[in-house]
N, C-alpha and C positions, 0 to 999 in steps of 0.2 A: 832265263838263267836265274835261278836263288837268288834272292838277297846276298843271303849269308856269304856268298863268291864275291858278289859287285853289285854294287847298286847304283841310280842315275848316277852321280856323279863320277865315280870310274868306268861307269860307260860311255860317258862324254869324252873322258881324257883318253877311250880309248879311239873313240872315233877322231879326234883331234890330232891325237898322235898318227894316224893312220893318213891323214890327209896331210898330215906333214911330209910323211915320206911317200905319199905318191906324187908331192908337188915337185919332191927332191928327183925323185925319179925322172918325172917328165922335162925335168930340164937335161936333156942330151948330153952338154958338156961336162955334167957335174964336177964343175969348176971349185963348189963350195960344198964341204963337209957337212954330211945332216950330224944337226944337233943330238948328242947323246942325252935320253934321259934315264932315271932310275924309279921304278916303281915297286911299291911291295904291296903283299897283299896277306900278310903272316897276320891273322888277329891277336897274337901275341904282342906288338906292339898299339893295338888299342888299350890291352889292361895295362900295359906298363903306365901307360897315359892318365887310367884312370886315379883319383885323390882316393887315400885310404880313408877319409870322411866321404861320409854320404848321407843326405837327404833322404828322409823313409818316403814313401810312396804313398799318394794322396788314393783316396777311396776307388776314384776310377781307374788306377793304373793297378792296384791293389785287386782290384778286378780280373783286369788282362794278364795280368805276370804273373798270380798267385793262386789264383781257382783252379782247378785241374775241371775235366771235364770228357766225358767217355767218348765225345767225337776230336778233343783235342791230344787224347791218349792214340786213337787210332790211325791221326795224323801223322803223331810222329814217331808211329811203330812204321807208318809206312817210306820207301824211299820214294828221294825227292822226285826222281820220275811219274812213279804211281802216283803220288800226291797229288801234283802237276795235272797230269789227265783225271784224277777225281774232281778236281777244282773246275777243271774245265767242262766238264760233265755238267757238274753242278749250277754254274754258270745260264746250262742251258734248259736248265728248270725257269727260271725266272728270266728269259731273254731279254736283253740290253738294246736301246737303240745309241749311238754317239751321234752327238751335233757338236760345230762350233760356234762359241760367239765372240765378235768383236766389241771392247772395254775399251774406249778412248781415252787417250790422256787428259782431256777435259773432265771426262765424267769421273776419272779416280781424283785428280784433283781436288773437286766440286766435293769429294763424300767424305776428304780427305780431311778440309777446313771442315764441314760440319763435325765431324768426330771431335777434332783438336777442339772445336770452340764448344762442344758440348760439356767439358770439361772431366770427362770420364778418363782420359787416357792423356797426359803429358803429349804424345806422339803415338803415330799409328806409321805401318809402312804399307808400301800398296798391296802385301802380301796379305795384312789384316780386312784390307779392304775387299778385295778378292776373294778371301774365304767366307765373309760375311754375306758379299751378295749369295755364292754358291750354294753355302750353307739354307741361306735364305729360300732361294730355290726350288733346291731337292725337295726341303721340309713341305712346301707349299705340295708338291707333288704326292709327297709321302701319304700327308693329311687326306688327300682323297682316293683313299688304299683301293685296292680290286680286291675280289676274293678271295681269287690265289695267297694275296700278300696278308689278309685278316685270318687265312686261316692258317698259312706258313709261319705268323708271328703268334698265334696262339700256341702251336702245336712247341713251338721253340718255348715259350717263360713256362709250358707243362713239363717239358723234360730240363731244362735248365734252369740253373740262375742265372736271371738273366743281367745283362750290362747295365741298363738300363732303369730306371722308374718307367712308370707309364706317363705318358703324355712328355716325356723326354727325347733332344734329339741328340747325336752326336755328330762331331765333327773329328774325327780322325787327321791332324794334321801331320803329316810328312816332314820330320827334322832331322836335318844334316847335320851330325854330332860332332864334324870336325872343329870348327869352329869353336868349340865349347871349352874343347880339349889343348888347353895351352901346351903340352909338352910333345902331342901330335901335330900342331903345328908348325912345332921348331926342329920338325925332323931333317928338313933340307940338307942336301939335293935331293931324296927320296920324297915321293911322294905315295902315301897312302889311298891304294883305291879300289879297297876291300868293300865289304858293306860296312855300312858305318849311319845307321840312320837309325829312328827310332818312332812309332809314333806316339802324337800326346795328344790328349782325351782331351777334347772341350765338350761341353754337354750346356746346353740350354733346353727351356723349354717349347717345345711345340711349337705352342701359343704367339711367344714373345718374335719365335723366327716367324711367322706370318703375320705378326702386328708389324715387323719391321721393314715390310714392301711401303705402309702411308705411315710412318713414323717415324724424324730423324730421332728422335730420343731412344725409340728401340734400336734402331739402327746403327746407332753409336754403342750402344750398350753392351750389341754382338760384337762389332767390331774390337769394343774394348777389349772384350772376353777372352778374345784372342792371342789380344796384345799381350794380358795378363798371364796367361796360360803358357806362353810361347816363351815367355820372358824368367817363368822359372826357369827354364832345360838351362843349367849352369853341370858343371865339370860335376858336382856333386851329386845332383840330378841322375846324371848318367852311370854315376859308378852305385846309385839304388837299385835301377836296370836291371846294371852289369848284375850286381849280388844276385837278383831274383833269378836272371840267367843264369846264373851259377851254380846257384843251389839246385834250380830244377831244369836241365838241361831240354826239356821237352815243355817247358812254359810258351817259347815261341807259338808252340802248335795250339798250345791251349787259347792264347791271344788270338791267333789263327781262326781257332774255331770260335769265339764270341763276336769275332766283327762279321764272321759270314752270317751268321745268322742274329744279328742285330739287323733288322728290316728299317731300321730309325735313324739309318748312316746317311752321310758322307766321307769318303776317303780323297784328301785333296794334298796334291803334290805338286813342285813347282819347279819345273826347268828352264826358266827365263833366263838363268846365269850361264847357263851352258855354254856357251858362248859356239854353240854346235852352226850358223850362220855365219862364223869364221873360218869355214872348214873348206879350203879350196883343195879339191884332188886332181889339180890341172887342169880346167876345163871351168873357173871361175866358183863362185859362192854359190851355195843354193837361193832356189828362186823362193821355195815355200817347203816349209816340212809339217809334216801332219803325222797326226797318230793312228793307228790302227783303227780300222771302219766302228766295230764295235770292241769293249771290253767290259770290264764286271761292272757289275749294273751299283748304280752309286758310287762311281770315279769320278775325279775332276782333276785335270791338269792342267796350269798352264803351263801354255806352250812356250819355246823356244823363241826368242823376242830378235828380228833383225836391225839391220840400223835406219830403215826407211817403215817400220813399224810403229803405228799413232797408237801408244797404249801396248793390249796386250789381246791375247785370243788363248781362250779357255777352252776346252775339250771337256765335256760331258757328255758321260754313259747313265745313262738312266733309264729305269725298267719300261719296258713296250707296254701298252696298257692295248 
């Protein structure tokens, strides 16, 4: 399903709500009244949300929202359907494998003081932590490109401009914009659970993400980056977005089309809050949830976090070599 309809977290609340009422159900007597709730999904009250100030848009976002681009014009000539199956097509030019791994609560701990005491970043959360390793990662993978990928990122900065510098990576982080949005969160009873995310560009270089496998000094530095980056998306932030959405109603597409063919990505999102392990539909909590075998190649998720869960477990798709 689009974004633009729902995104993780009103997918969560929908699953949530849903094992509400089969819990309600399976109790025979229904003695007690299932809880009513109210949801909306009108992006009309996102703009109301947004502040008539706003923050302009830094180079890299300036990039995603504002370039137009002849595969992001074609995007979003086409309906969400067709799109959907071009994506997935496309997908299967550069085939994906997913793995998961397990992140102990020791070892974010552990990367956790070194960051704080490297003195780059006041605080870190384990989200910075997490993107850093991931980040980390990929890059390491990227660096030792196949053909296909040195000639699919040639053929792209020939017909494009491209995101990117050379010898740059990014990091596409996954932000939940409710939060941000004080007058969206005081809509109670109603709850918001439209899309509402947004992503923000972190960019380091190459280089520094594989110095930062035998370097706490780099390794804080990415982590800060993050910290840094994550920490603008304030109300003002978002209503820069909002305008650039505004003005060009088909920018989505064009963002669309510069992260597919940025070959120098990661896209990292994170549903540890989902609290989707609370979800009993008669028949007890789940044991384990997992994501799909494979997906786009340069995804990273963490996962759904239980209450007998040491740390966390990240889902990456990354190109089959």
């Amino acid at each position: 399903m689009p974004h633009y309809v729902v995104d993780g977290y009103g997918y969560a609340v929908f699953v949530r709500r849903w094992a509400e009422v089969c819990t309600w159900m399976h109790d025979d007597t229904y003695e007690n009244e299932l809880p009513l709730r109210e949801f909306v999904f009108d992006r009309a009250v996102v703009r109301d949300a947004m502040p008539t100030d706003m923050l302009p848009l830094d180079d890299a976002c300036t990039r995603m929202y504002e370039k137009t681009s002849t595969m992001g014009h074609l995007l979003a000539w086409m309906s969400p359907e067709t799109r959907g199956d071009v994506l997935i097509t496309g997908t299967k030019l550069m085939p994906a494998n997913g793995h998961i791994f397990h992140v102990s609560r020791n070892t974010i701990n552990k990367l956790r003081s070194r960051v704080e005491q490297s003195g780059l970043a006041r605080r870190v959360s384990d989200n910075d932590v997490l993107a850093a390793m991931i980040s980390q990662c990929v890059a390491q993978g990227v660096h030792v490109k196949s053909r296909t990928r040195r000639m699919f990122s040639s053929l792209v900065r020939s017909l494009t401009r491209p995101l990117l510098e050379r010898n740059n990576f990014l990091s596409l982080i996954i932000v939940d914009a409710r939060p941000r949005l004080e007058k969206l969160m005081q809509m109670a009873p109603a709850q918001y659970v439209g899309g509402c995310i947004t992503g923000v560009p972190v960019i380091n270089s190459t280089h520094s993400l594989i110095a930062a496998a035998s370097s706490d000094k780099q390794f804080s530095s990415i982590a800060s980056s993050v910290r840094s980056v994550v920490d603008t998306v304030s109300d003002k932030y978002m209503s820069g977005i909002d305008n650039a959405l505004n003005r060009n109603p088909a920018c989505f597409a064009h963002s669309l089309a510069l992260s597919i063919t940025t070959p120098e990505k990661v896209i990292i999102t994170n549903q540890s809050r989902f609290g989707l392990y609370e979800c009993d539909f008669g028949f007890g909590a789940p044991k384990w949830i997992a994501p799909m075998a494979t997906f786009l190649t340069n995804f990273a998720s963490v996962l759904p976090v239980g209450p007998n869960h040491d740390g966390y477990h990240v889902y990456l798709s990354v190109e089959k070599y």
